[in-house]
N, C-alpha and C positions, 0 to 999 in steps of 0.2 A: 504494500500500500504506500502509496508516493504522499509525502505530507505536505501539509499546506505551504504555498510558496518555498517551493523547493529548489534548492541551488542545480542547475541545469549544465550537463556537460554536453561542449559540443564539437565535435570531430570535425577539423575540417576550420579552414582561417578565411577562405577564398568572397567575393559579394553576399555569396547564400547566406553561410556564415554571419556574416555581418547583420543581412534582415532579420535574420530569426534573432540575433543579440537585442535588435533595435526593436523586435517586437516582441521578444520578450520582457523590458525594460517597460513597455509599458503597460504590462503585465504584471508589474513589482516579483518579478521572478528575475536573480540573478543571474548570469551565466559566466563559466569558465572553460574557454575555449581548448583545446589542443590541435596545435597545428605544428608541422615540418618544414612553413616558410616563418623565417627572422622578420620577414616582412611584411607579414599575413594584415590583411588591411582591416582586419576584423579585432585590429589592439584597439584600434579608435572605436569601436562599440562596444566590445563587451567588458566585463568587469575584471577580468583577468585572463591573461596567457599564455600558457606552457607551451614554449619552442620546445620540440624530441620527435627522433624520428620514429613513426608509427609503431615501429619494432621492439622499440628500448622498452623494456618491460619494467625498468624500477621505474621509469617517469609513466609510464602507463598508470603504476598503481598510484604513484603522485595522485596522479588525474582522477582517479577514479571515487580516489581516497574522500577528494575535496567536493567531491559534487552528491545527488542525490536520485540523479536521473541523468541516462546518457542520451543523445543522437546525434547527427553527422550528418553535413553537406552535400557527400560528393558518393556515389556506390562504390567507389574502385579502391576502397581501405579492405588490407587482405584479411579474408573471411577468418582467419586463425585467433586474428590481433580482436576483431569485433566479439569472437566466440568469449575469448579470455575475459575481455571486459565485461560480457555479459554474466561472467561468472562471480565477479564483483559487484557489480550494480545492477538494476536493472536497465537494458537497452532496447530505445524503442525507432525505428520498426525494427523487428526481430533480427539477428544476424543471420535465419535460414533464408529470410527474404534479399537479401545480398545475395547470397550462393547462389541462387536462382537467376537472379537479374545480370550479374556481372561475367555470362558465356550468353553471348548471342543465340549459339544454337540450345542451350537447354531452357532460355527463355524462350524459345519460339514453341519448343517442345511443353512448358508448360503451359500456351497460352491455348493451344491442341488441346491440352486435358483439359482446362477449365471449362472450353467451349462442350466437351463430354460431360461433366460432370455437373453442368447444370441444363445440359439438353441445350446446350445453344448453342446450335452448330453454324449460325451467322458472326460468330466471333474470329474471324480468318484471319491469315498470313499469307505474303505472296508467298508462291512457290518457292522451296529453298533445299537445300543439300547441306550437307558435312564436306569440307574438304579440307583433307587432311595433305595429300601430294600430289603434283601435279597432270598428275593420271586420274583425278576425281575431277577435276574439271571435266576432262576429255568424255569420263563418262556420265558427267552432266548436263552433255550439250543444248540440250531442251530446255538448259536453264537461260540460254544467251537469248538476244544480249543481258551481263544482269549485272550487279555489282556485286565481288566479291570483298568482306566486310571480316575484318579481324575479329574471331570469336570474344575476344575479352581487350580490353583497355581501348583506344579508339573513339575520338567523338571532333565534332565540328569538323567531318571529313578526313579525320587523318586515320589511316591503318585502313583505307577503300581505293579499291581498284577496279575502275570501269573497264568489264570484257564486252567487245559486241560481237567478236568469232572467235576460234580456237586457233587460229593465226599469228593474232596479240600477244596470248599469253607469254612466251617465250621473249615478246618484246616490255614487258615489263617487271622491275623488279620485283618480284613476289620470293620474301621469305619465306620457304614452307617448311622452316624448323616451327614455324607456328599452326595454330589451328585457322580455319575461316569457315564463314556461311556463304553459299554463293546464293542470292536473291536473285530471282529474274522478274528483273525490269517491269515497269507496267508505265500505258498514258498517263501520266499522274497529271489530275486535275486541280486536285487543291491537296492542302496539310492542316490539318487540324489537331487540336491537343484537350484533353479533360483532364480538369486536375479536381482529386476527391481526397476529402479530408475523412478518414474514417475514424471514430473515437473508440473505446473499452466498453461500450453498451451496444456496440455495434449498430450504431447511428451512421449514417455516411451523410453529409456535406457536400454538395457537389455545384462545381461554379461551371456556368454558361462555357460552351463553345469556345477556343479562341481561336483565327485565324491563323496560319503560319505562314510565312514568304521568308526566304532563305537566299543569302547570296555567297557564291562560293563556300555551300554547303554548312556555312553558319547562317545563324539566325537572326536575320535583319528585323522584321517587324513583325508586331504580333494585334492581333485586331478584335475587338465585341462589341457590337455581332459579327459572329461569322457568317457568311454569305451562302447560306447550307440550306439544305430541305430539312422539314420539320421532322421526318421522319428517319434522318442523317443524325438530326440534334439528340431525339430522345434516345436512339441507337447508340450512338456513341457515349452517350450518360450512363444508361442502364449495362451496356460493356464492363467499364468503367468498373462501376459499381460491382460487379461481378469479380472482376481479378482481384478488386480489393479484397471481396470476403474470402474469398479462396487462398490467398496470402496469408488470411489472418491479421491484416493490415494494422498498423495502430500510427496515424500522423498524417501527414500529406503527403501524396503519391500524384502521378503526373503517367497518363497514358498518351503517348502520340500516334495518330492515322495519317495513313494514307486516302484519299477516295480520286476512287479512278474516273476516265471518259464516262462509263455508264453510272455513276452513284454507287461502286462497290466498297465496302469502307471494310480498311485493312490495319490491324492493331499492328504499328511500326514497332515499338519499343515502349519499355515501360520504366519509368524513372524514378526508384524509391526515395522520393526526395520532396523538396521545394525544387520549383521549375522556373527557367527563366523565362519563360513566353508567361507565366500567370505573375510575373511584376508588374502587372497595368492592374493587378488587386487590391496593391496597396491604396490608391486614389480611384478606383472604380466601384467597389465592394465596401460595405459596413463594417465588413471584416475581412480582412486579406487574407491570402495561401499561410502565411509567414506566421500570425495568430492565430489563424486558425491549427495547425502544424503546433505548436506552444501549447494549446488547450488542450489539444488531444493527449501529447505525449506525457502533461503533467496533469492529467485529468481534472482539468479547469471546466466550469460553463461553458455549455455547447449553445453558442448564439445563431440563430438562424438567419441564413444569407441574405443580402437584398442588395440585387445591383442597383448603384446611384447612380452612374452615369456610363454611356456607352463610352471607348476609349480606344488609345492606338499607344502601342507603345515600340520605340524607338531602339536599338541597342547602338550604343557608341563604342565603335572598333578602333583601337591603335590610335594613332599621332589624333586622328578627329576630336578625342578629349581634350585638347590644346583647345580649339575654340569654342569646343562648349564653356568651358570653363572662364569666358571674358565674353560671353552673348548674357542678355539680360533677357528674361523670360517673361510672358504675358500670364493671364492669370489662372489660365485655364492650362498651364505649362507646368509641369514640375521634374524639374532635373535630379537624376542623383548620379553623383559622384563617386566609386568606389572608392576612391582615397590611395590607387593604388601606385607605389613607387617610380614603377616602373613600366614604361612604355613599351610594348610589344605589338610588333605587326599581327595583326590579325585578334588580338586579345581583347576583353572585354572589359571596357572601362570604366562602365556608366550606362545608361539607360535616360530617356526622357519620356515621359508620359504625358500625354493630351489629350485630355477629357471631352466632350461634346457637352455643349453646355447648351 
């Protein structure tokens, strides 16, 4: 039993990090971060933070020692180090929901069972394989053109390789001391994402639709409403909603789709976390991803949703946080700033949010 305003650990230093400090804070619930960067931008929000690397087991039990509840940012903290912890504190979402999440191919495999196990067999995946060497391609070819996607680590396009024949292959660097999934390809019409907060009485929470637009396979804009048929909207909720129970979820979780040319809507990936396309919650929503995520995990008041205004939100990439940070905003604008050091191409700075008013 988690006691009243409980001191919160959180894995993970990176923006996520920082909102869930920032929304915990005013939640009058503490937090103390652990993170493996010196520089983790999430000093400036939360109450305290242990630099060590995820592995160091005496600074583990530091951490563990000092808090009253754990969770964490990012799925890619190795299952061993989450298991351990959990054996100290309690951690929420579960560390077997990691194990699951963080191989491509046995998240695909269980999102197959789930659609079994409650009879919903419109919960799909594109067509995919195992490919372990370069001879599994060749006998995938039904799968081309498709992208071939690194079973575990891999995000904002790195660890994927577009095949469109078995010609290619050969021309591009694929390490196959590792494992992959090879996806085949579909028209893809739009991107969409549901993010569901599921609580300990097995309540789920579940925020509207948001649109996805992607530019070099990171994520440029996110939009609500989505531009979707009604029966896209409740489909992808009640999905949604279904991986959560089946998980055993406990916090905010993040499913992303696909829907193709004809309206076929394909459960992409599932993200045990705060998501970055549901940041248009904090100024859209009565209650964001980020508190909502804080309620659940320290089983606070479950408030119910109520969107206040529809919204578009923005991600600020590399050097671009230079002029955000000397533009002055209108009122219906609200910028944030990760705080973060250092400037990298392609990295994730900042976000701006603009509400419809």
């Amino acid at each position: 039993m988690v006691k009243e305003n409980p001191i919160l650990g959180i894995i993970g230093g990176g923006q996520l990090g920082s909102m869930l400090a920032t929304a915990a804070k005013k939640l009058n619930i503490k937090t103390i971060v652990l993170s493996d960067d010196t520089e983790a931008p999430a000093k400036n929000f939360c109450d305290e933070l242990i630099i060590s690397d995820y592995n160091k087991v005496k600074n583990i039990e530091e951490f563990a020692n000092k808090v009253d509840i754990v969770t964490f940012e990012f799925e890619n903290i190795p299952f061993k180090i989450l298991e351990y912890i959990g054996k100290l504190k309690p951690i929420l979402p579960k560390p077997t929901v990691n194990k699951i999440v963080q191989n491509r191919f046995t998240e695909k495999k269980f999102i197959q069972n789930t659609a079994r196990a409650f009879n919903e067999l419109e919960i799909k995946t594109v067509d995919y394989g195992l490919i372990k060497e370069k001879s599994d391609i060749l006998k995938n070819e039904g799968l081309l053109p498709g992208i071939l996607k690194t079973c575990t680590l891999g995000y904002d396009g790195k660890g994927q390789f577009i095949i469109n024949n078995t010609e290619e292959v050969d021309k591009l660097e694929i390490d196959f001391d590792k494992e992959y999934i090879l996806e085949k390809k579909i028209i893809l019409k739009k991107e969409i994402s549901i993010i569901v907060t599921r609580f300990s009485n097995n309540e789920c929470l579940i925020f509207d639709p948001f649109e996805n637009y992607h530019v070099n396979q990171i994520l440029n804009r996110s939009v609500i409403p989505a531009d979707i048929t009604k029966d896209i909207f409740i489909k992808a909720q009640q999905q949604a909603k279904l991986i959560a129970e089946k998980l055993d979820y406990i916090g905010t979780m993040c499913v992303e789709y696909f829907i193709d040319e004809n309206n076929n809507l394909f459960v992409n990936e599932i993200a045990p976390r705060v998501h970055n396309s549901g940041h248009l919650t904090i100024n859209a929503y009565n209650v964001s991803q980020f508190e909502n995520h804080i309620r659940a995990v320290c089983n606070l008041e479950i408030i119910k949703l109520k969107k206040i205004h529809n919204a578009e939100m923005i991600n600020i990439i590399g050097e671009d946080i230079k002029d955000y940070r000397n533009k002055s905003f209108s009122k219906n604008e609200f910028f944030f700033d990760y705080l973060k050091t250092e400037i990298k191409k392609k990295r994730k700075m900042g976000h701006l949010t603009t509400i419809k008013l």
